[in-house]
C-alpha positions in Angstrom: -27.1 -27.3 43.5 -24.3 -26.0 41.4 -24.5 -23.0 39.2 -21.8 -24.0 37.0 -19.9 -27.0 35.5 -16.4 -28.1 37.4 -13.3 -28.1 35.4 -13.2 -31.8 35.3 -17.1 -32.7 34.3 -18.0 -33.9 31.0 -20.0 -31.3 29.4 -23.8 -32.5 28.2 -24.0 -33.1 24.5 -26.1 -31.7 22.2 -27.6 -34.3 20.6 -29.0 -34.0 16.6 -32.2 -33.0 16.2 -34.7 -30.2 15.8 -36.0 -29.9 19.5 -32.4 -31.8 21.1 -30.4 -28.4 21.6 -33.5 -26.3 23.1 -34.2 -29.8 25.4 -30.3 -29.7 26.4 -30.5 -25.7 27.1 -33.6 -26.5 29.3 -31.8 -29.7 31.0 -28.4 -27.8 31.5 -30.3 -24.4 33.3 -32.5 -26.9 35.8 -29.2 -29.4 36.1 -26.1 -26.8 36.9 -27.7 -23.1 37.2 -27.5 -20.3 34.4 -23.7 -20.3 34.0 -23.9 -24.0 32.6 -26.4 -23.2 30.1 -25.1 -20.4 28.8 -21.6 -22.4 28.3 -23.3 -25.0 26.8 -25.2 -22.6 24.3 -21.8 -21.2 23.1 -20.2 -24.4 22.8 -23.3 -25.2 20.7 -23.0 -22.5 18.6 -19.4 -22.6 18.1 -19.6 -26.0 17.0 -22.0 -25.6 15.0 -20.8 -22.7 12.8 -23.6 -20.4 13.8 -21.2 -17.8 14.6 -23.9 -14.6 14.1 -25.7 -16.2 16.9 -22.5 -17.0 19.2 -22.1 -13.4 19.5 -25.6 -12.9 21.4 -25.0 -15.9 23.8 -21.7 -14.3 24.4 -23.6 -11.1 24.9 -26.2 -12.7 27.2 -23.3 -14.2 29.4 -21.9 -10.9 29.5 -25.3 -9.5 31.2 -25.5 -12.5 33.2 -21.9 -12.2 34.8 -22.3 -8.4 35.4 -26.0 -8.8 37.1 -27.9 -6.9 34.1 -31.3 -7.7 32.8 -30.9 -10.8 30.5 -32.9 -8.5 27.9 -31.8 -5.8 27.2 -34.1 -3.1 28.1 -32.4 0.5 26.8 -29.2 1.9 25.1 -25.5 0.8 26.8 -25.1 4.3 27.4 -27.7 4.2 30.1 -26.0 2.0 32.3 -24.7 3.3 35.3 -20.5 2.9 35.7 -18.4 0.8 35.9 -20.9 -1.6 34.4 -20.8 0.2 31.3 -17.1 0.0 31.0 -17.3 -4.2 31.9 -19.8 -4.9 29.6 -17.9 -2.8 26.8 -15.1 -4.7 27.7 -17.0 -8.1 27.2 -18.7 -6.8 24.1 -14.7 -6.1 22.0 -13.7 -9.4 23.2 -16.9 -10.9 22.2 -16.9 -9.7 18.9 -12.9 -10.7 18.8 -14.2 -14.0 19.1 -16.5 -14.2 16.9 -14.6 -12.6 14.4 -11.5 -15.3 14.8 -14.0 -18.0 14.3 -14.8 -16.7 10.8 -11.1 -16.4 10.2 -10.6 -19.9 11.1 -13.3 -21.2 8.9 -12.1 -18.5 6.1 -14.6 -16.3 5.6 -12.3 -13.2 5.8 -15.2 -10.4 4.4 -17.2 -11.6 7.3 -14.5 -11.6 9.8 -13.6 -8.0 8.5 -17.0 -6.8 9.2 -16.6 -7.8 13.3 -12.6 -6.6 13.2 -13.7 -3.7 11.5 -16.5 -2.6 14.4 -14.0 -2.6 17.2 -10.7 -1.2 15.2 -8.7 -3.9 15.2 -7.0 -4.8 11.5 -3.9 -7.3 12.7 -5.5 -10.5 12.7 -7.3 -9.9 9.2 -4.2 -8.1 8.3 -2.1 -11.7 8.4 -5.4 -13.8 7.3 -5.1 -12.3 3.8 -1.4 -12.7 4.1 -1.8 -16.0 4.1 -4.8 -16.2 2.1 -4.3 -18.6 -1.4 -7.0 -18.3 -3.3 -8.1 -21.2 -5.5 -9.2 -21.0 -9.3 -12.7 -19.1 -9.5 -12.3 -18.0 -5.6 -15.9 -16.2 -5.0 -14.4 -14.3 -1.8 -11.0 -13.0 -4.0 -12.5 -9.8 -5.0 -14.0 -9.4 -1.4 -10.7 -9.9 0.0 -8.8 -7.4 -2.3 -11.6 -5.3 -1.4 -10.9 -5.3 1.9 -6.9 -5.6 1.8 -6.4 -2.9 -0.3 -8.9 -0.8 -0.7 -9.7 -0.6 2.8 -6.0 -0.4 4.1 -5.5 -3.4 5.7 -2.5 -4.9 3.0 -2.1 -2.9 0.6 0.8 -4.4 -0.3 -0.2 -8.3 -0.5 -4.0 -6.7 -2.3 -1.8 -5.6 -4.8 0.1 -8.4 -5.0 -3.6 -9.9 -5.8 -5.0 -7.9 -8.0 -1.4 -8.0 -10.2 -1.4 -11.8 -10.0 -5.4 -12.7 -10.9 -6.3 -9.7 -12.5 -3.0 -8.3 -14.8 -0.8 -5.2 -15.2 -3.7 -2.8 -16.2 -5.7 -3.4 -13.2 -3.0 -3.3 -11.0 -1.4 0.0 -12.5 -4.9 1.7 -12.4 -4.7 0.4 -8.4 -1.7 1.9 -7.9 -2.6 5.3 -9.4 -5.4 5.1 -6.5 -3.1 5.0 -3.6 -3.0 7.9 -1.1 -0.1 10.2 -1.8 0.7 9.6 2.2 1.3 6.1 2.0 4.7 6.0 0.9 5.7 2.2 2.1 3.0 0.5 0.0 3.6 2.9 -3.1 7.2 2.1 -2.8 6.5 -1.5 -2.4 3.9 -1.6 -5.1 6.2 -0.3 -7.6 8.9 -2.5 -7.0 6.6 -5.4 -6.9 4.8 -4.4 -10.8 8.7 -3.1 -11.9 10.0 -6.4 -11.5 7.1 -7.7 -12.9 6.8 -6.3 -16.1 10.7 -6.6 -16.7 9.8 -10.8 -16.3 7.1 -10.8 -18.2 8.8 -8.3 -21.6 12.5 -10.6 -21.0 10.5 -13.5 -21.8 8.4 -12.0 -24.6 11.7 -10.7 -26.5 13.1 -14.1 -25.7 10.3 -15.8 -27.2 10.3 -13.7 -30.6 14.2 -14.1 -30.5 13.9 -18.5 -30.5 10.6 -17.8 -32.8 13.7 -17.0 -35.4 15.8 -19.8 -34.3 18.9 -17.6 -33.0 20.6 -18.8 -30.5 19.1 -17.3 -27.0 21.4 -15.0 -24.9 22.2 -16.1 -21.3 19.0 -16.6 -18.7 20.3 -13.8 -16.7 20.9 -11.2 -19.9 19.2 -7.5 -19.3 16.6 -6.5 -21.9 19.3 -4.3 -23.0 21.3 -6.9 -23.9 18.4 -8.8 -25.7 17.8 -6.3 -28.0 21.3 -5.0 -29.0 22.4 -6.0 -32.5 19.1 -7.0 -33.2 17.0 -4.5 -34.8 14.6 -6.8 -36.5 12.8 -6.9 -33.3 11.5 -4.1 -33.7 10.8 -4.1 -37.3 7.5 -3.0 -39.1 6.4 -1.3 -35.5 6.5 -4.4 -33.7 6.8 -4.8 -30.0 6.3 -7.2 -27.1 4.5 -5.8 -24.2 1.6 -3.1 -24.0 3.5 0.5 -24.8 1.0 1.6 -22.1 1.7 -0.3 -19.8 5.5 0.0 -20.5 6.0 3.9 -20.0 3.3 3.8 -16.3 5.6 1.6 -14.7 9.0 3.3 -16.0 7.1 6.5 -14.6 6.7 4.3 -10.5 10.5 3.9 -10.9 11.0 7.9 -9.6 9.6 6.6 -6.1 11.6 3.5 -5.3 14.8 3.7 -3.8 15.8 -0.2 -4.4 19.1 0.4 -6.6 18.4 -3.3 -7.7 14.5 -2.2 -9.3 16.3 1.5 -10.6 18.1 -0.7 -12.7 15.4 -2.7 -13.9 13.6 0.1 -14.3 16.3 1.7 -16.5 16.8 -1.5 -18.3 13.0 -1.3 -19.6 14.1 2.3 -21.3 16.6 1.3 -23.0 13.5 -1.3 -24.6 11.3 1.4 -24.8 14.1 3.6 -26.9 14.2 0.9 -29.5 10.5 1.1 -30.0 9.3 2.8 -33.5 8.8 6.5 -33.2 5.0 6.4 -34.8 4.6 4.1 -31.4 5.5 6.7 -28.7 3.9 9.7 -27.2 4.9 12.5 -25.1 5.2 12.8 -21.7 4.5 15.5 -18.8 7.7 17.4 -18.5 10.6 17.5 -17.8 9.9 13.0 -19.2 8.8 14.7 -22.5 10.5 11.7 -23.6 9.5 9.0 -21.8 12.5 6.4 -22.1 15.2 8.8 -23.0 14.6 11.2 -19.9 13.5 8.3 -17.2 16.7 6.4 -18.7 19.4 9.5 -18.0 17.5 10.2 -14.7 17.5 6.6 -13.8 20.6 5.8 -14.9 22.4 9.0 -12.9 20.6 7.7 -9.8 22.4 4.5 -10.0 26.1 6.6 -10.5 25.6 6.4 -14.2 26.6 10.1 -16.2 25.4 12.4 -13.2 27.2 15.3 -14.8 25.4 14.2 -18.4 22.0 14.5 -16.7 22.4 17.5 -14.2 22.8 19.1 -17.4 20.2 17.5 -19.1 17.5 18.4 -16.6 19.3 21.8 -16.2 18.3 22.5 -20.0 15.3 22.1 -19.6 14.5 24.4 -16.8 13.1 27.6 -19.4 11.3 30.8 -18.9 7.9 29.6 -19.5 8.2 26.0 -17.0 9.7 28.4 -14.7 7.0 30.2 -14.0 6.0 29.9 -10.3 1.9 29.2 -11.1 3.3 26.2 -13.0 5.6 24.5 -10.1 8.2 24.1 -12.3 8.8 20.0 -12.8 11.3 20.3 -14.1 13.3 22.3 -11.3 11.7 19.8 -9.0 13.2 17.2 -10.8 16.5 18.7 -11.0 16.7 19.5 -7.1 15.5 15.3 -6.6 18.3 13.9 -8.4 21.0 17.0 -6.8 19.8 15.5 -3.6 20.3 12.1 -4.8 23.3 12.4 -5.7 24.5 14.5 -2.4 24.4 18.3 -3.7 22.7 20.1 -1.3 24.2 23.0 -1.8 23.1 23.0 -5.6 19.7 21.9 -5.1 19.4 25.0 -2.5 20.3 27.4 -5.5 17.8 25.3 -7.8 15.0 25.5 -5.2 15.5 29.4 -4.2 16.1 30.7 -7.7 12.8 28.4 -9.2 10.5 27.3 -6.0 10.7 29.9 -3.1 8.2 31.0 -2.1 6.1 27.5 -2.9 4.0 25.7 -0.8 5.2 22.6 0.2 1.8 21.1 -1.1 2.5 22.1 -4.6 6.1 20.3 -4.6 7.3 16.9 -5.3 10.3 17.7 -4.1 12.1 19.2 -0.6 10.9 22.1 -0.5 14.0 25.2 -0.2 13.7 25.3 3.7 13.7 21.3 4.3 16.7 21.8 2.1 18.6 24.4 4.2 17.8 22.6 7.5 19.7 19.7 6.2 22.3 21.5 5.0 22.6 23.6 8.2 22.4 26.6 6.7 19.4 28.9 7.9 21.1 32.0 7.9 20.9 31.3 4.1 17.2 30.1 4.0 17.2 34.0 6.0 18.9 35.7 3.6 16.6 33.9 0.7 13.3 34.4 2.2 14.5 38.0 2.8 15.4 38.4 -0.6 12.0 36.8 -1.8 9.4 39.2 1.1 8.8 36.0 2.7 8.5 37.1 6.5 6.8 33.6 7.8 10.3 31.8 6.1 12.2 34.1 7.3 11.0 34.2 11.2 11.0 30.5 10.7 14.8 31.2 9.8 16.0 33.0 12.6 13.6 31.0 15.4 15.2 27.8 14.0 18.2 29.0 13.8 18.3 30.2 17.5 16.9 26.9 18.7 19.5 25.0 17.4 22.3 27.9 18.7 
């Protein structure tokens, strides 16, 4: 008697029925052998959509094919090797399977839970990627849940949470992403820059046709919206959450798209139209929100670098200076120096205002990331000398030997 089915034989059917699938299990085993009936099991269960259960039957073929007791009788780390390796083995792939079957009928949070148990993110990784949800989707929040606050798409959980849930959700997201992940902050930012410059150009060129004037191009800046027409702004008015408008001008320091600097920039030049009695003040050295992230932003895309060196240079004083306080605004100043390709300058910035720093405490390179780039560690030497900073200055000379 065979123990298993041929490639070419019809497999039994299950037929409907309460007692049919036990009475075809039982048929099956006395039929064609153990193998059979476990194949037809899974074939059941797959078909079925009783995926929780497919995973055991997969698990009981896996003790049938390695000769283990079809119950299981003590922890997996009691078996002797290598059949604790093979039925490991059998148990990833079985809960890979199981998992894909809940992708395919689109139940991602319970696919995640199975993915999640062996390590694996891809495959759940490009579900949500793909995933559209539908108006009043009960799995959406389960599905952002997973994608971004479980780190496996940030960027498209985002992407979510800014589409179905609005700019204040998705700015209070981004203010929760790790420090360390620089591509999805990067991305994140560029996604909500460009998306608050849509959404404020078609607010001020809503309240421009509310007046009947004849509408600017399609492709016209916000800066170009608003010149010449200061009834905009009259009686305090404005067209997009102030809020809303000075967070995302802030996201604009960490993306290096010259493309979303300049939308970016183009949103200060709103924001310095906006009523005085509507504005607040910022952390330094962006006391001013719009007029310091416009000059920074603006010398970052080539724009009066000389106008703004000096302008963050000024404010670089005796009390922001002080080493307890990490100076921003040197850290600033020695960001945009870099940006614009002076090293050297940023070197004098960083070792007359941040020696001695960890590089925890900065925002910025830090004075020997600086000097390594500029090749010039006989100068970090002679700094860290200066400043009784032994480690920096071993680090110096070591370095600087290395590279001899």
């Amino acid at each position: 008697m065979n123990n298993s089915r041929t490639a070419t034989e019809e497999p039994p059917r299950i037929e409907p029925g309460t007692d049919a699938p036990f009475a075809s299990i039982a048929a099956s085993l006395r039929a064609q052998g153990a193998a059979a009936a476990l194949d037809l099991l899974s074939e059941h269960l797959a078909a079925s959509g009783e995926y929780r259960s497919l995973l055991d039957a997969l698990l009981l073929k896996a003790r049938h094919e390695l000769g283990l007791p079809w119950i299981s009788s003590g922890s997996l780390a009691n078996l002797p090797e290598p059949q604790r390796s093979q039925y490991e083995e059998k148990y990833v792939a079985a809960i890979r399977l199981v998992g894909s079957k809940f992708l395919e009928s689109g139940d991602i949070p319970t696919a995640w839970a199975y993915y999640r148990a062996i390590g694996e993110t891809e495959a759940v990784a490009r579900a949500i990627r793909d995933y559209r949800p539908s108006d009043n989707d009960d799995r959406l929040g389960a599905v952002i849940e997973i994608a971004f606050n479980h780190g496996v798409s940030p960027e498209r959980g985002f992407e979510l949470i800014l589409n179905h849930y609005g700019t204040c959700p998705a700015i209070s997201a981004f203010e929760q992403l790790p420090p360390h992940e620089e591509g999805a902050r990067t991305a994140c930012a560029a996604r909500l820059i460009r998306h608050l410059h849509r959404e404020l150009s078609v607010n001020v060129r809503a309240a421009i046709a509310s007046l009947g004037q004849v509408l600017p191009p399609q492709e016209s800046l916000i800066a170009d919206l608003v010149k010449g027409r200061p009834w905009l702004f009259a009686d305090d008015s404005y067209h997009i959450d102030i809020s809303h408008l000075a967070a995302v001008v802030r996201m604009a320091l960490y993306v290096p798209d010259r493309e979303v600097i300049a939308l970016a920039a183009d949103l200060t030049e709103y924001g310095r139209h906006l009523s005085p009695r509507l504005l607040f003040e910022g952390p330094p050295p962006f006391e001013k929100i719009f007029d310091d992230h416009g000059i920074y932003l603006k010398a970052l895309l080539g724009q009066d670098v000389a106008l703004a060196i000096a302008h963050f240079q000024g404010k670089i004083t005796a009390e922001n200076a002080d080493e307890a306080d990490a100076c921003p605004p040197a850290q600033t100043l020695v960001n945009l120096l870099v940006h614009v390709g002076r090293v050297d300058d940023a070197i004098d910035v960083a070792s007359e205002h941040l020696a001695g720093l960890p590089e925890s405490a900065l925002a910025c390179p830090s004075l020997s990331q600086l000097c390594q780039r500029a090749g010039q560690l006989e100068r970090l030497a002679r700094i860290a000398r200066d400043h009784g900073d032994l480690v920096t200055y071993t680090a110096a000379l070591l370095q600087s030997r290395s590279n001899g």
